[in-house]
C-alpha positions as CSV (number, residue, x, y, z in Angstrom):
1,X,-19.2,-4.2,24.5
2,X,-17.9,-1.0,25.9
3,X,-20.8,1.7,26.7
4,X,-21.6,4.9,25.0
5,X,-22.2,6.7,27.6
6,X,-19.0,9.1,28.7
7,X,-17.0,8.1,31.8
8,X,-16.3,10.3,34.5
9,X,-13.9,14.1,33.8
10,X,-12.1,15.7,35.7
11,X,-13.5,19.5,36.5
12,X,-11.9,21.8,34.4
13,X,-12.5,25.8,33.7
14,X,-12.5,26.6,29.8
15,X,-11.6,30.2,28.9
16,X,-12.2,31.6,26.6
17,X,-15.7,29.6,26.0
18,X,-17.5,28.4,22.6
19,X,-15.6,28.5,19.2
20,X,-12.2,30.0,18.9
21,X,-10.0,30.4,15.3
22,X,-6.4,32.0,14.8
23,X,-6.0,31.8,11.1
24,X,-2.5,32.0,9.0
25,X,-2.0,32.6,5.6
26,X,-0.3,30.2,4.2
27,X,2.8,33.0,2.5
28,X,3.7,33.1,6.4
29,X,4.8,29.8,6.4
30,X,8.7,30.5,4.9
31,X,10.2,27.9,7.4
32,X,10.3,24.2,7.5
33,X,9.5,24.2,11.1
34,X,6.4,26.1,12.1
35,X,6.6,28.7,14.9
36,X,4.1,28.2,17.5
37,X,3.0,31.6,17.0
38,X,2.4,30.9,13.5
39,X,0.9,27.2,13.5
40,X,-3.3,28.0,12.9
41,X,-4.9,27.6,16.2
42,X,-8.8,26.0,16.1
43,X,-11.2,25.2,19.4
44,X,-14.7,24.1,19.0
45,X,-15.8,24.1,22.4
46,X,-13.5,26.5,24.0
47,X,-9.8,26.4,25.6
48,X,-9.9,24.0,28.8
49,X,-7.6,25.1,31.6
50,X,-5.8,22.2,33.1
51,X,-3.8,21.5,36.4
52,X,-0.8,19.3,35.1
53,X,-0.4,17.6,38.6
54,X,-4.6,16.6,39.1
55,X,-4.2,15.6,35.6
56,X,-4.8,11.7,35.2
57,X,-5.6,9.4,31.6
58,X,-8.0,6.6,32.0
59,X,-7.0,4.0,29.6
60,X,-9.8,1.1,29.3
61,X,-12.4,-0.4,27.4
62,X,-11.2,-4.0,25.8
63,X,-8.5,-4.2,27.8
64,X,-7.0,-6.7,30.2
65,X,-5.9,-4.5,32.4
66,X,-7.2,-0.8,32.9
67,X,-4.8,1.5,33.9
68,X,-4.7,5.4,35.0
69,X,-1.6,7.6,33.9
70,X,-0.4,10.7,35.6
71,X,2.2,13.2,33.5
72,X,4.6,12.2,35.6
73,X,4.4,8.5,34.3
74,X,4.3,9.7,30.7
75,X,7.6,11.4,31.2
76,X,9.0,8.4,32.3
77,X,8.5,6.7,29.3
78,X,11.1,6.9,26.5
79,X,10.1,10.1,24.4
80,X,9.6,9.5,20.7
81,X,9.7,13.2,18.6
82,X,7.7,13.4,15.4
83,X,7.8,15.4,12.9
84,X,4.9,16.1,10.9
85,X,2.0,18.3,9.2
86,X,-0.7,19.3,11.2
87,X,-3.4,20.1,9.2
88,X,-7.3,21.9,9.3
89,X,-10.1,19.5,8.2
90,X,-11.7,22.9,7.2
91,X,-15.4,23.1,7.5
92,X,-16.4,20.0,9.9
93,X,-20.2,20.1,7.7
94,X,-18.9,20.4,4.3
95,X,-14.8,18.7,4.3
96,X,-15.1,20.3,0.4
97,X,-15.0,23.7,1.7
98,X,-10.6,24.0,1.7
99,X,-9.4,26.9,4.6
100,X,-5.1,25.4,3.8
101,X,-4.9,25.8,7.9
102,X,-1.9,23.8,7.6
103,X,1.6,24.2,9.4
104,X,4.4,21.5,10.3
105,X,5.7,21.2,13.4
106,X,7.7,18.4,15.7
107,X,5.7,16.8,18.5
108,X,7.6,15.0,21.6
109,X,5.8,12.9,24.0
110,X,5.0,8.9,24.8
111,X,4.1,5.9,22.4
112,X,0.8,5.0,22.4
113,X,0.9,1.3,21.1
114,X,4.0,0.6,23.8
115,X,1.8,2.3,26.6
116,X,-1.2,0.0,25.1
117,X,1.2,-2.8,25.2
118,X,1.2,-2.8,29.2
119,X,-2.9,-3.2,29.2
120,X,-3.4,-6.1,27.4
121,X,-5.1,-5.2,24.2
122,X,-7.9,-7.8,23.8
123,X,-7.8,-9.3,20.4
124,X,-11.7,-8.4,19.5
125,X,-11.0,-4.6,20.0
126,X,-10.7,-2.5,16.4
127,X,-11.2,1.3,17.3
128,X,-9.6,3.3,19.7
129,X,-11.7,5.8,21.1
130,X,-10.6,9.3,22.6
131,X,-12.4,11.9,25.1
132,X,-11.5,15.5,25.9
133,X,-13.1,16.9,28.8
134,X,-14.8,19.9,26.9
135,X,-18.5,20.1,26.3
136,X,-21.1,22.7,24.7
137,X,-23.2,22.9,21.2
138,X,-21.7,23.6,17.7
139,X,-23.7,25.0,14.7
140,X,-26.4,23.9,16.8
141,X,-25.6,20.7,17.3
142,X,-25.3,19.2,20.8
143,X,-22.3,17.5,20.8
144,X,-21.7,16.5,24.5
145,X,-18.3,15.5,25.4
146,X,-15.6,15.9,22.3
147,X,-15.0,12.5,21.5
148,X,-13.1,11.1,18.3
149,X,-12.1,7.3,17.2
150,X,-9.7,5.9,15.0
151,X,-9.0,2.4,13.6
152,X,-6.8,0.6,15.7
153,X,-5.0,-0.8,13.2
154,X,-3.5,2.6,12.4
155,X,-0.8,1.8,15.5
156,X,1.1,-0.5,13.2
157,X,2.5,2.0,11.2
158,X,4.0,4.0,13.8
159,X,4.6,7.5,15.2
160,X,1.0,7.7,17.0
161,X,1.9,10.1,20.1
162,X,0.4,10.8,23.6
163,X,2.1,14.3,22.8
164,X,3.2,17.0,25.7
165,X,5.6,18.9,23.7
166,X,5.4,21.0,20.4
167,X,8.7,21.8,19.2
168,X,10.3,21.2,22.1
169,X,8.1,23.2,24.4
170,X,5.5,22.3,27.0
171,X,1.9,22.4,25.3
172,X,0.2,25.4,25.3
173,X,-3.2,25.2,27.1
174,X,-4.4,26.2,23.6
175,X,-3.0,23.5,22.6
176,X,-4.2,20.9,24.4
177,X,-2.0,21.2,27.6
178,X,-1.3,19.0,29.2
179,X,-1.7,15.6,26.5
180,X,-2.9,15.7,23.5
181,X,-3.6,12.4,21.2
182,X,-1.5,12.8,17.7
183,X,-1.5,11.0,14.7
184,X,0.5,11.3,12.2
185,X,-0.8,11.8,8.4
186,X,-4.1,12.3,10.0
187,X,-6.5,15.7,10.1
188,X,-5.9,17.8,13.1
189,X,-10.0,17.3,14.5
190,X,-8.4,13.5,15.5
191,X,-5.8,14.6,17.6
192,X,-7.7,15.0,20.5
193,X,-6.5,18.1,23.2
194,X,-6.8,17.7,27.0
195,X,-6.7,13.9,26.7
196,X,-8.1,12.2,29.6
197,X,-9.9,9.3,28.4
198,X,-8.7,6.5,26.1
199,X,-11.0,3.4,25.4
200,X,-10.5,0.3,23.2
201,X,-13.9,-0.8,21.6
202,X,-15.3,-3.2,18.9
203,X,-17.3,-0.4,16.7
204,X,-17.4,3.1,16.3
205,X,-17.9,6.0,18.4
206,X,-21.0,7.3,18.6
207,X,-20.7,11.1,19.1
208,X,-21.5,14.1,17.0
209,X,-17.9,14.6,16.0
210,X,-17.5,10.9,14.4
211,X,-20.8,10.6,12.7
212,X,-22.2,13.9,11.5
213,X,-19.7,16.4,11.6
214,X,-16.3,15.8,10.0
215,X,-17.3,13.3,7.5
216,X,-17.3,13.1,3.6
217,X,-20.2,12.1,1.8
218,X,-19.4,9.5,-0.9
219,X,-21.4,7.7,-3.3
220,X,-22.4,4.0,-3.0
221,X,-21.4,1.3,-5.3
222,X,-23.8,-0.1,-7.2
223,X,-26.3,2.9,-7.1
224,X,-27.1,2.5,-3.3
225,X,-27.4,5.3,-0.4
226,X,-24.9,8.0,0.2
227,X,-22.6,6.7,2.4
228,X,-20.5,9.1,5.0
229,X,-16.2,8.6,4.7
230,X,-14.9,9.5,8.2
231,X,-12.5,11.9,7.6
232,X,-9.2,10.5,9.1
233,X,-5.9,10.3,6.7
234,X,-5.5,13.4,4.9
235,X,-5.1,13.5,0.7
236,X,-2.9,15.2,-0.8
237,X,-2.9,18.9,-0.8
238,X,-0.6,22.1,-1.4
239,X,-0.2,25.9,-0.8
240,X,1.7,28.4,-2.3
241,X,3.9,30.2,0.1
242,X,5.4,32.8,-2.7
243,X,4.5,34.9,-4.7
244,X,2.5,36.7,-1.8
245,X,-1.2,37.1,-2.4
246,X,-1.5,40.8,-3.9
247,X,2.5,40.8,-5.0
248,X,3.6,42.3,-8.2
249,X,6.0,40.7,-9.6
250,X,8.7,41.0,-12.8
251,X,11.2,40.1,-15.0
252,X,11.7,37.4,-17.3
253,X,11.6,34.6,-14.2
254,X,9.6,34.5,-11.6
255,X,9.8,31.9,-8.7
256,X,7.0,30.0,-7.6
257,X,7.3,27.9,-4.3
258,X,5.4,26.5,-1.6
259,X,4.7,23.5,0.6
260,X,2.9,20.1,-0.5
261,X,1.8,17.2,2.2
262,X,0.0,14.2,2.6
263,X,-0.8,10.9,4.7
């Protein structure tokens, strides 16, 4: 059974501190490819500030062999690219509450499941379990460590990145420079920025950020208790991109376009 309590992190310095937002409106979005001056920017805890050469991941849990990764390593890999949606949850207390943060954009960095491969996954493990080394309250909630967890099984189908590139470029500190965790199809909050801990566990994690925030409530079959969906895979969802919001428009046709994306 692997422990709740948080490994070791490295020390980093977060600036700016607490919550941080940079919101775009969705008629911005005229390209395929999302700028990275355009893509929505969110940070709960604040921005951490990372040295790429003291940077290390910890990979272990229910695994045969644990193992510690330095950038250089992951650029020795073969580097997958990905192109995909990247997508706000919107409010992490009430998922109903829609902000269409959205943008798509094409990661580049190392695949998980082959790095995973070289530890020895043992067969009872089911959830992977992911730590970024920022810490603090939100809405008054302590939430310790950020910490996030996804079904294992979601490796199967591919494209799961230990990203250090976003269309092409290094990662911004803002964006989780030097790794961040990405998963295709699923809600930005899982894609974990400043990656520095990976474990492989039997259950859940425990944290703030997987069982109180970020979840939809659902009702029970059968007439039982509310029950709480994690919200991972994202459902289908649009925006329109044109008309612009205030535009006047005329004539006897008027186009109408956007962008549409799911899991």
């Amino acid at each position: 059974m692997v422990p709740d309590t948080s490994p070791a992190f490295p020390d980093v310095t977060i600036d700016p501190a607490g919550f941080h937002i940079r919101v775009t409106p969705p008629h911005r979005l005229v390209d395929r490819i999302t700028e990275e001056p355009d893509l929505f920017l969110i940070a709960h805890l604040g921005i951490a500030r990372m040295d790429a050469d003291a940077w290390r991941l910890s990979l272990g849990g229910m695994v045969e062999r644990p193992r510690e990764f330095s950038l250089a390593d992951l650029r020795e890999l073969p580097k997958r690219t990905v192109e995909s949606f990247h997508h706000c949850a919107g409010d992490p207390t009430d998922a109903r509450d829609a902000k269409r943060l959205v943008g798509n954009v094409r990661w580049g960095g190392a695949d998980l499941a082959a790095l995973l491969a070289t530890c020895g996954v043992r067969p009872e493990a089911t959830y992977l379990w992911a730590y970024g080394p920022v810490s603090g309250s939100y809405q008054d909630l302590p939430a310790g460590r950020f910490w996030k967890d996804m079904p294992l099984g979601r490796l199967s189908e591919g494209g799961v990145l230990l990203a250090y590139e976003l269309n092409g470029a290094p990662l911004a500190p803002e964006r989780g420079f030097p790794v961040r965790l990405f998963v295709p199809g699923y809600y930005g909050t899982n894609d974990v920025k400043w990656l520095c801990r990976l474990e492989l566990a039997n259950r859940r994690a425990s944290g703030v950020f997987t069982t109180i925030l970020y979840n939809d409530p659902m009702p029970a079959p059968h007439g039982g208790p509310e029950i709480r969906v994690p919200l991972w895979e994202a459902p289908p969802e649009s925006a329109i991109v044109r008309p612009e919001p205030d535009a006047v428009v005329r004539g006897d046709a008027v186009e109408i376009w956007g962008w549409a994306w799911a899991a």
